[in-house]
C-alpha positions as a Python dict, from the first residue, in 0.01 Angstrom:
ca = {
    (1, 'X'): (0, 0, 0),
    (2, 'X'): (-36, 359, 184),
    (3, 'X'): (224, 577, -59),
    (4, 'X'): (411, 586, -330),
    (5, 'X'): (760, 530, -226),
    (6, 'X'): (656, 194, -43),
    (7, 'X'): (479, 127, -415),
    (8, 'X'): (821, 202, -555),
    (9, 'X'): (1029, 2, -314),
    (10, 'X'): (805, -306, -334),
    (11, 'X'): (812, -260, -730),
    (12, 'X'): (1184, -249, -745),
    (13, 'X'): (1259, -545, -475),
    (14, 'X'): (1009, -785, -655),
    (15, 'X'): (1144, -667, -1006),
    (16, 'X'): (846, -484, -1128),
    (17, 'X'): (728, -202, -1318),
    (18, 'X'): (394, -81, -1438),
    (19, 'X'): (305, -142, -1768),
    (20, 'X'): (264, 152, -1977),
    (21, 'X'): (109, -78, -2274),
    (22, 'X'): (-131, -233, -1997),
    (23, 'X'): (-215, 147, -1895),
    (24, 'X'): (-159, 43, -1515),
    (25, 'X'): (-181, 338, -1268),
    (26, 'X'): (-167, 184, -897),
    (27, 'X'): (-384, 370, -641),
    (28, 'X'): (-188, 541, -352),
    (29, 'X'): (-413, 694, -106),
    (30, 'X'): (-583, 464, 102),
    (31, 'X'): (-866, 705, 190),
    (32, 'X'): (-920, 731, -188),
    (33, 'X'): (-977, 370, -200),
    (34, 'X'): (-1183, 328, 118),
    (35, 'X'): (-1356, 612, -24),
    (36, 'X'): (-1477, 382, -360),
    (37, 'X'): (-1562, 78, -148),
    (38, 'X'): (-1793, 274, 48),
    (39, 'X'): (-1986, 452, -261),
    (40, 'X'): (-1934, 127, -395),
    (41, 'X'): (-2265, 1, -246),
    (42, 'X'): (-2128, -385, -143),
    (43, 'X'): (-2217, -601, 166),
    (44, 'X'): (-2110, -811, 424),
    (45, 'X'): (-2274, -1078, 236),
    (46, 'X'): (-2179, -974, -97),
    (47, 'X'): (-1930, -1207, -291),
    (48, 'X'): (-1670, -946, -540),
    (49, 'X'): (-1544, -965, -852),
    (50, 'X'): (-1219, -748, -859),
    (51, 'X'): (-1065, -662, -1219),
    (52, 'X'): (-747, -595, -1196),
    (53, 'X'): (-577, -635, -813),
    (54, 'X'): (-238, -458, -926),
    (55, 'X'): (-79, -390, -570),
    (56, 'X'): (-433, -466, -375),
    (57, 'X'): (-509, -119, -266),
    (58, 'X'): (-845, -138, -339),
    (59, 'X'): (-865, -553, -297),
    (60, 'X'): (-749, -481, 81),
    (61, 'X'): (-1045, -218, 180),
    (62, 'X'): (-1302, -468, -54),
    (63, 'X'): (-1185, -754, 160),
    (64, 'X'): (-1209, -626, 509),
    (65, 'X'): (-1631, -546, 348),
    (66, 'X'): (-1733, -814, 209),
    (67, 'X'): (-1718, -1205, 263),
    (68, 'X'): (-1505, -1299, -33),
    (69, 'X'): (-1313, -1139, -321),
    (70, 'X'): (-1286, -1317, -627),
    (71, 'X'): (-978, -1084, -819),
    (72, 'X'): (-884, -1140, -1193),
    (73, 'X'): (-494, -982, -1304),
    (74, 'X'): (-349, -1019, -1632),
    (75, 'X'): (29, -939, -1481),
    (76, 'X'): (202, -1259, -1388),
    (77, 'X'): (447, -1111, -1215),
    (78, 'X'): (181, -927, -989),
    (79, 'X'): (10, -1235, -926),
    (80, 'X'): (354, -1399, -850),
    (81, 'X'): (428, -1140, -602),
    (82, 'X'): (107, -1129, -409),
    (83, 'X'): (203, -1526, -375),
    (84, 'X'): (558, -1469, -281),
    (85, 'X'): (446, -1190, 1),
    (86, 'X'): (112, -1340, 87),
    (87, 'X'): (-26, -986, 136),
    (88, 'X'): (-331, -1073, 71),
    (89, 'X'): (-643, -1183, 321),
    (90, 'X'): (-742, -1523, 343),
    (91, 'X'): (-1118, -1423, 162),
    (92, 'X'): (-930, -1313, -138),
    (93, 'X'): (-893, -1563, -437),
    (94, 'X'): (-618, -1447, -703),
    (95, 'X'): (-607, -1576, -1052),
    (96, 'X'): (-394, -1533, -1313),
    (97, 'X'): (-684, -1418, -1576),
    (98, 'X'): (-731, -1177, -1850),
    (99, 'X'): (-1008, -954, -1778),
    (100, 'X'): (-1097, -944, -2176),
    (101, 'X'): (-1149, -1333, -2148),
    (102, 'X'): (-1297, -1390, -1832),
    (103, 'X'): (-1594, -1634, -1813),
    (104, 'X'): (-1825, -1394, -1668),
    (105, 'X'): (-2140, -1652, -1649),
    (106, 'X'): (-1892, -1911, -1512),
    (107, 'X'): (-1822, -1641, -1216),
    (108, 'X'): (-2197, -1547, -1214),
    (109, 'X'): (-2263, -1926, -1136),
    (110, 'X'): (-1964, -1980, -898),
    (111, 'X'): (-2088, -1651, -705),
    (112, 'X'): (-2453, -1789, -681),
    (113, 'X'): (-2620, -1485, -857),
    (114, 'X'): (-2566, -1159, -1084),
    (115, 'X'): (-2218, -1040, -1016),
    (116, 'X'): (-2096, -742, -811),
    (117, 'X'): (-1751, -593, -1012),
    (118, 'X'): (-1545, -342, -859),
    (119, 'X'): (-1253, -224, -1016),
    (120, 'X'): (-975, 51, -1103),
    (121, 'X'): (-950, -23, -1491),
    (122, 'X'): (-611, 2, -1660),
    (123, 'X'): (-715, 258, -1933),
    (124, 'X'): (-552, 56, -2226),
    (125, 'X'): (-871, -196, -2207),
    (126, 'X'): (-1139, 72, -2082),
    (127, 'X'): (-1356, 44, -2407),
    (128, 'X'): (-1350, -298, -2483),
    (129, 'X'): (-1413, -388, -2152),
    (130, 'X'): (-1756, -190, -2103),
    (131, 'X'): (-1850, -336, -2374),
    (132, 'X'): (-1772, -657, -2239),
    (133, 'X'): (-1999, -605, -1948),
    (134, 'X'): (-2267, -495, -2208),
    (135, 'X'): (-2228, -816, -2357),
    (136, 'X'): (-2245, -1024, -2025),
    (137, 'X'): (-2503, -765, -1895),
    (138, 'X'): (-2754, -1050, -1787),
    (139, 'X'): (-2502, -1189, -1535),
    (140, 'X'): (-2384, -841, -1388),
    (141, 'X'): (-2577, -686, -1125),
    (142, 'X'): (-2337, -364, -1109),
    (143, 'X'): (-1996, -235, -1169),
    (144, 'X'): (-1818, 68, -1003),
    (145, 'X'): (-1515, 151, -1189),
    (146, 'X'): (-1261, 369, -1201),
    (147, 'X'): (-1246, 464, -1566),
    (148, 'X'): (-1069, 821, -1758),
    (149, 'X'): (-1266, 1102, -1648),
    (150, 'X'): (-1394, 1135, -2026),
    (151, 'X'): (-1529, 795, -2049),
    (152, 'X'): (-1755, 901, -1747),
    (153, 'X'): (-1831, 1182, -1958),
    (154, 'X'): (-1940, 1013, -2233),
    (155, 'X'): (-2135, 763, -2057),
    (156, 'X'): (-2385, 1043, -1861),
    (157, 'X'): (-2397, 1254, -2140),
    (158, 'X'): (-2709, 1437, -2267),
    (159, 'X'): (-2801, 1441, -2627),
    (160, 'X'): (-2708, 1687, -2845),
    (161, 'X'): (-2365, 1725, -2661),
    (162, 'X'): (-2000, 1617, -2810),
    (163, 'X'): (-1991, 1354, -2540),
    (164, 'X'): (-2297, 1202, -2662),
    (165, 'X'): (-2298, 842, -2856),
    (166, 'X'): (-2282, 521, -2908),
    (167, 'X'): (-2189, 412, -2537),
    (168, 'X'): (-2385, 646, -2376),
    (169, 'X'): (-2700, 552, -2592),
    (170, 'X'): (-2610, 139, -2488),
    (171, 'X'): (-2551, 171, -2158),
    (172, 'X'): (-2857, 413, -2090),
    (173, 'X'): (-3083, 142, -2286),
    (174, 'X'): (-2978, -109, -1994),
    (175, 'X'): (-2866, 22, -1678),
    (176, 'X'): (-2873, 318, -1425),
    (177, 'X'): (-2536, 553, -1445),
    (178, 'X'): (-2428, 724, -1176),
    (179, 'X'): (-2128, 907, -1136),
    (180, 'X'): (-1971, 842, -762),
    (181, 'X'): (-1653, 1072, -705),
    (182, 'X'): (-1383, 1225, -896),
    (183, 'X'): (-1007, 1124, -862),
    (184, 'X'): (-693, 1343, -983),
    (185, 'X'): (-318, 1206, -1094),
    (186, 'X'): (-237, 1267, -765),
    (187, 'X'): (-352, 970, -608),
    (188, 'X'): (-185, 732, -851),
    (189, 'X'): (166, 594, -969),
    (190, 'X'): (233, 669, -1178),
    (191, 'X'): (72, 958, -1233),
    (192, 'X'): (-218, 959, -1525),
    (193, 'X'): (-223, 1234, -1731),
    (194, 'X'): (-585, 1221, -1739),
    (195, 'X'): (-846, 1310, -1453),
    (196, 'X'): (-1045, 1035, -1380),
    (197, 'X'): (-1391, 921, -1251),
    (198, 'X'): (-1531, 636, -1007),
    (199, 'X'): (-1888, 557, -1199),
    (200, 'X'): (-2175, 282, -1090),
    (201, 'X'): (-2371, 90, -1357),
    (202, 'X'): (-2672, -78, -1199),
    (203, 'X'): (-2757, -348, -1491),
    (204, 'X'): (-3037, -476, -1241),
    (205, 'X'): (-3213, -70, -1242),
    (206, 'X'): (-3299, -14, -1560),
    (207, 'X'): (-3346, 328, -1676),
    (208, 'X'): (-3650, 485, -1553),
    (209, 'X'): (-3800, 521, -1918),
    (210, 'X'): (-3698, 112, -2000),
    (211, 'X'): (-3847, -3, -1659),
    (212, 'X'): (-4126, -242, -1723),
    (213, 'X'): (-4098, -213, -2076),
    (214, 'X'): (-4084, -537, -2269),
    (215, 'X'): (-3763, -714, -2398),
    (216, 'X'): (-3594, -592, -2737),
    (217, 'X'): (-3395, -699, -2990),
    (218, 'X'): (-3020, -615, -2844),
    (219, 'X'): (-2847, -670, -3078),
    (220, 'X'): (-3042, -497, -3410),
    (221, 'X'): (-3048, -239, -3117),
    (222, 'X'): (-2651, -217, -3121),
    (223, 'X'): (-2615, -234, -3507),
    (224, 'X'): (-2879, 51, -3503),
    (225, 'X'): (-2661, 280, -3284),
    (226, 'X'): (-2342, 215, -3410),
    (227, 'X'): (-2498, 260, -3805),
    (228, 'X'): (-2613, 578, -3667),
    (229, 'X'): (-2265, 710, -3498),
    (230, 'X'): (-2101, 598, -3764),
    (231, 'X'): (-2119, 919, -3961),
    (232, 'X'): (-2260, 1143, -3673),
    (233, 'X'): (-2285, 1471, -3876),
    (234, 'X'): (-2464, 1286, -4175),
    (235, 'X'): (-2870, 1303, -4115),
    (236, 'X'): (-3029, 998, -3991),
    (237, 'X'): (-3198, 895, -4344),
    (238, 'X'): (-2824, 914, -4445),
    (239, 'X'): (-2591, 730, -4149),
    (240, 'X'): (-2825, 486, -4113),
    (241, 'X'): (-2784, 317, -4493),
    (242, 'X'): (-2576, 157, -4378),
    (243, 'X'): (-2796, -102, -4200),
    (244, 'X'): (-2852, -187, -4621),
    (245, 'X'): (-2562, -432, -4575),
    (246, 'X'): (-2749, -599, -4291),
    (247, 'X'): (-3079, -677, -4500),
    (248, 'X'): (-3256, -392, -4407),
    (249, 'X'): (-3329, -184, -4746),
    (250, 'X'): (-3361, 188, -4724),
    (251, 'X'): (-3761, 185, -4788),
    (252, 'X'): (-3780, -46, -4451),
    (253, 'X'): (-3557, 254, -4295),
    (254, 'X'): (-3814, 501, -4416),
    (255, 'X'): (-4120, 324, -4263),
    (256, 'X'): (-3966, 246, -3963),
    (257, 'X'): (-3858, 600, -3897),
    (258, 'X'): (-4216, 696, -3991),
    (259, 'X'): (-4372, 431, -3782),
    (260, 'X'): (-4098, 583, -3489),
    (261, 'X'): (-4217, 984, -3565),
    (262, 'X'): (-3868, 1041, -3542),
    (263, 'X'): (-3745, 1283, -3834),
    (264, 'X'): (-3531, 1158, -4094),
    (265, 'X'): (-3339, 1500, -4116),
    (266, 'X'): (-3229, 1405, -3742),
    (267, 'X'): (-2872, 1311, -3636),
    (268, 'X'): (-2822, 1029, -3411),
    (269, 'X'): (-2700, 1252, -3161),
    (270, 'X'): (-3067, 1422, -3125),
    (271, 'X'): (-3240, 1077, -3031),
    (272, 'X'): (-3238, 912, -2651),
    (273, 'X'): (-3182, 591, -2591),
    (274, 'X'): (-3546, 483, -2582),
    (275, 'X'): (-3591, 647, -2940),
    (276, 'X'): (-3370, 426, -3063),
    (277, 'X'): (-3510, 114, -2870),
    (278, 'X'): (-3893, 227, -3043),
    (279, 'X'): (-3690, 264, -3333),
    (280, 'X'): (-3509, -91, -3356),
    (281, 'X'): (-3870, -239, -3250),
    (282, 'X'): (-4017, -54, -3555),
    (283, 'X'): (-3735, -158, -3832),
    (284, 'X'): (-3786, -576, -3705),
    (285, 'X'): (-4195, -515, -3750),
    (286, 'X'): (-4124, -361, -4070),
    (287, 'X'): (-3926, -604, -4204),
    (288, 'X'): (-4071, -878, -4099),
    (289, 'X'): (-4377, -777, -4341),
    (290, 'X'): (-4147, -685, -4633),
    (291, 'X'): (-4181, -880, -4975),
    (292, 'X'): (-3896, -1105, -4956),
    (293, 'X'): (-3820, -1104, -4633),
}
């Protein structure tokens, strides 16, 4: 798909229409989408995992790259169409799969190593599905997406900026962010009314101040951050009581901050992503020494 009126006339002969509660925006441009599969990084060699096809703008340019494209879409009427035109190279595998499900150390296995995910994310499922890569981080060697332009925001933020919290502070404790190329409404239908942002995280480059560093608990890590951002204007000694209800009284809190010479009059959004990692190693030592624990 080149423009939008062949988008439109395919749409309307097949029956279809995007899906505003899907958030589906279909690329138009194909030098936009040659454009992503070149930053992208991939290789001749490289099997793909493609979330969300849609129309196959950007599964056509991945396909003539790469050996094989494995592509997950939730819309059975897309996948139905792609079937009823055959549009679609012979490397490509569809399946009818929702991206929120997938089995992502079932594709890992089938793919014969850490995956390789490129994809233009329907907005509706942004969130949950970075953290569904954090989750299945182990099995993913990177994903490029194309996500709202202040989700890349967020995710490269500094601390002690607006943008700063609990995504940025997960994703920086685990892989390399960088962001690849901006894309306007223009090159969609329909048209966002949101900029938006092609980003590459590199799960198997971990930040430079986590390289060599020894595993840590994940997720006490996680429960740490999100206590923290919880009440983001409340001082650290304050947000994070609420890691109380998770067996961690507030005088473990206090010596693990101590132990961390981080300040308890802090606010999460002052500490980096390996404070909170010395921080999270501090509060299991801690506790693990407590009476009654």
């Amino acid at each position: 798909m080149a423009d939008e009126s062949q988008i439109k006339q395919a749409l309307t002969r097949h029956r279809l229409a995007p899906s505003k509660q899907r958030g589906q925006n279909f690329l138009i441009h194909e030098h936009v989408t040659s454009r992503i599969v070149e930053k992208s990084g991939v290789q001749p060699e490289d099997v793909v995992v493609e979330l969300g096809v849609g129309l196959g703008s950007l599964t056509l340019p991945l396909a003539a790259r790469v050996q094989r494209v494995i592509g997950l879409e939730i819309d059975r009427g897309i996948v139905e169409y792609h079937r009823e035109t055959g549009d679609l190279p012979a490397n490509v595998s569809l399946r009818h799969q929702d991206l929120l499900t997938a089995d992502y150390p079932a594709l890992a296995a089938e793919c014969g190593g850490r995956l390789k995910i490129v994809a233009n994310l329907p907005y509706s499922i942004t969130n949950p599905l970075l953290f569904q890569l954090l989750a299945h981080r182990t099995v993913v060697e990177s994903a490029t997406l194309m996500v709202q332009k202040e989700v890349g925001q967020r995710l490269v933020a500094s601390p002690g900026t607006k943008e700063y919290g609990v995504l940025t502070v997960l994703f920086g404790a685990c892989a390399r962010i960088e962001k690849l190329m901006e894309v306007g409404p223009g090159n969609f239908y329909p048209r966002p009314k949101v900029d938006s942002v092609v980003i590459r995280l590199s799960f198997s480059q971990p930040p430079e101040e986590f390289a060599g560093a020894p595993p840590f608990d994940f997720p006490l890590f996680t429960r740490l951050v999100e206590s923290a951002f919880q009440q983001r204007r409340k001082t650290l000694r304050n947000s994070l009581s609420a890691m109380e209800r998770y067996g961690y009284p507030r005088e473990v809190l206090d010596r693990a901050l101590a132990a961390s010479r981080i300040s308890p009059t802090l606010r999460a959004e002052n500490l980096t992503a390996a404070d909170f990692a010395r921080l999270a190693a501090n509060l299991k030592a801690v506790a693990a020494c407590y009476p009654g624990s």
